[in-house]
N, C-alpha and C positions, 0 to 999 in steps of 0.2 A: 504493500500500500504506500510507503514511502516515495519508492520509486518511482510511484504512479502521479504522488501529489507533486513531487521534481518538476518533470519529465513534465507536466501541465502548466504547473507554474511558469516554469521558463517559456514555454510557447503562447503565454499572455502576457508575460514581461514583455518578452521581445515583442511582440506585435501591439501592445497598445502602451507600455512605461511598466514600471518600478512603481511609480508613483500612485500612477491612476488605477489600478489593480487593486483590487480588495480583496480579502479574507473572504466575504461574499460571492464573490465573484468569482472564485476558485472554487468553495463547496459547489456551487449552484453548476459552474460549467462539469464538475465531475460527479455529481448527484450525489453527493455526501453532507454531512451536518458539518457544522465548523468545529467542533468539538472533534471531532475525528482527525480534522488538519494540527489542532494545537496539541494534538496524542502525541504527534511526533515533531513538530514545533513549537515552542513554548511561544513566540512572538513572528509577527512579518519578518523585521529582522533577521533571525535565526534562518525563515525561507527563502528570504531574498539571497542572504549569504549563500545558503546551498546552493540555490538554484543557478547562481553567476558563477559560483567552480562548476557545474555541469556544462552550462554554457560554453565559458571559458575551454574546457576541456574538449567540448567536441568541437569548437574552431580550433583547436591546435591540428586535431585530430583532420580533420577536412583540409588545414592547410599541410598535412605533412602528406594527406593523398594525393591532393592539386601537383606539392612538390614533382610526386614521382611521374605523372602526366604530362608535363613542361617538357619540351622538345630542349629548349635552351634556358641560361640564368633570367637572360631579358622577358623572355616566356612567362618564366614564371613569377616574376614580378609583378605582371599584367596579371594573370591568372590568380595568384594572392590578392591583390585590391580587389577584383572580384568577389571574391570570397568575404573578404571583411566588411566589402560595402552592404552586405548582407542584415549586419549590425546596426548600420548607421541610414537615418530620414532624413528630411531635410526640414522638418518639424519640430521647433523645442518639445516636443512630446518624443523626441526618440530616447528609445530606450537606454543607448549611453549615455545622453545627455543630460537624462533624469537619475541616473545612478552617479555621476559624477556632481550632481545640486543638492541629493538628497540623501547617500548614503556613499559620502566619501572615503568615509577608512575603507569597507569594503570595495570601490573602484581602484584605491591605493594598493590594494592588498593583492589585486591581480597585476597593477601596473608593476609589482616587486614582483609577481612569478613569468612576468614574460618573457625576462631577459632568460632564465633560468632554460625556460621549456622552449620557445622559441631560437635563443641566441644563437646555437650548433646548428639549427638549419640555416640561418644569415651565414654564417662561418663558411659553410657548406656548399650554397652558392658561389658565395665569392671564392673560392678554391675552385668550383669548375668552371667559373667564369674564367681566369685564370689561366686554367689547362687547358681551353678550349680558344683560346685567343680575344676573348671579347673583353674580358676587363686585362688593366695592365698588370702586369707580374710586379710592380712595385709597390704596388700599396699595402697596407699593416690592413693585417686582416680583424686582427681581435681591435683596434680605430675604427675604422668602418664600419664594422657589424653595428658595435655600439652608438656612433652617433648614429647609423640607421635607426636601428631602435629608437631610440631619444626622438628622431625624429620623426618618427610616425606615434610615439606619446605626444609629442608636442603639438602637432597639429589637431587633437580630439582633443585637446586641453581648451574648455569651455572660455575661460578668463581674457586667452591670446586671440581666440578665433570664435566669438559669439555666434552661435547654431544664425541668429538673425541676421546676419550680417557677412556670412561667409557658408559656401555651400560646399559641406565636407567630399562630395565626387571631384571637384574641382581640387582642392585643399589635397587630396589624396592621389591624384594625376598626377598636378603640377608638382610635388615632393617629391613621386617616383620619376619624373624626369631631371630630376634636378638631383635625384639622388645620380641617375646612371648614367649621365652628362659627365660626371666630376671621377667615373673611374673605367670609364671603356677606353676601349683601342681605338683607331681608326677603324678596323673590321668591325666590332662593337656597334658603335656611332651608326654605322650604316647599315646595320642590323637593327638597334634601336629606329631609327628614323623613317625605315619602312615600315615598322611595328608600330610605330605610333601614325604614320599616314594610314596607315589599315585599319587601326582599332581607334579612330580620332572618337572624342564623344560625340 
């Protein structure tokens, strides 16, 4: 039964907030009392925390499969924002945007395990990027990965990039171009360039 209240929760989180979601709302879409949901969560709280590592966990999980599909690094770069954009509205009602206004430790608490779970597949790419001639053989790889990270926190970070005022498919484009501008080859570059005329928004 746990796994069942999860597994619902998180597919009304995502699709309508964190926020606007109720206790109600979850007994009623799974025809159970509330008293059934607080058996195994004392508070929202408590559900919303599970429910964003389950989350959290199957976007690793979806971007580690994407991973292995990618023809190329550049590939799969396009094909991760994909996946992520999955996440993100362009509505202050999205569901990240309401976990980072109203349940910050826990948005923080995943922003600390991404580098962990995520970082070795960054590392990863850019080593076959690398071997494969598209990004250059000199760059510091454990540098790179990091500020990439950094800089895909930094651009969902609510405070820099107000959901009203800046539309995260844009915000999320223009980073990956600007990420893989600053470490391709020339082969790279003209790899990327017809990837991006192909897949323009």
């Amino acid at each position: 039964m746990k796994g069942n209240i999860l597994n619902i929760s998180s597919q009304l989180f995502l699709e309508i907030g964190f926020k606007n979601v109720t206790m109600d709302d979850i007994a009623e879409k799974m025809g159970i009392s509330k008293k059934t949901i607080y058996y195994y969560f004392k508070n929202k709280y408590e559900l919303v925390k599970e429910s964003t590592q389950l989350i959290f966990e199957n976007a690793c999980n979806d971007i580690e499969r994407i991973k292995k599909l990618a023809k190329h690094p550049i590939e799969e770069l396009y094909f991760v924002k994909s996946e992520v954009l999955k996440y993100f509205q362009n509505e202050k009602s999205s569901p990240v945007y309401q976990m980072q206004k109203y349940y910050p430790e826990i948005y923080n608490d995943i922003k600390n395990q991404e580098y962990t779970r995520l970082g070795f597949l960054v590392k990863s790419s850019l080593n076959e990027g690398i071997d494969t001639g598209l990004f250059r053989k000199n760059i510091d790889i454990d540098f790179v990965s990091r500020l990439y990270m950094n800089g895909m926190r930094g651009i969902r970070d609510i405070d820099v990039f107000p959901p009203e005022n800046f539309d995260i498919k844009i915000l999320i484009e223009s980073y990956l171009e600007y990420h893989a501008r600053a470490i391709v080859t020339e082969k790279g570059l003209s790899v990327l360039n017809k990837f991006i005329s192909k897949n323009a928004l």
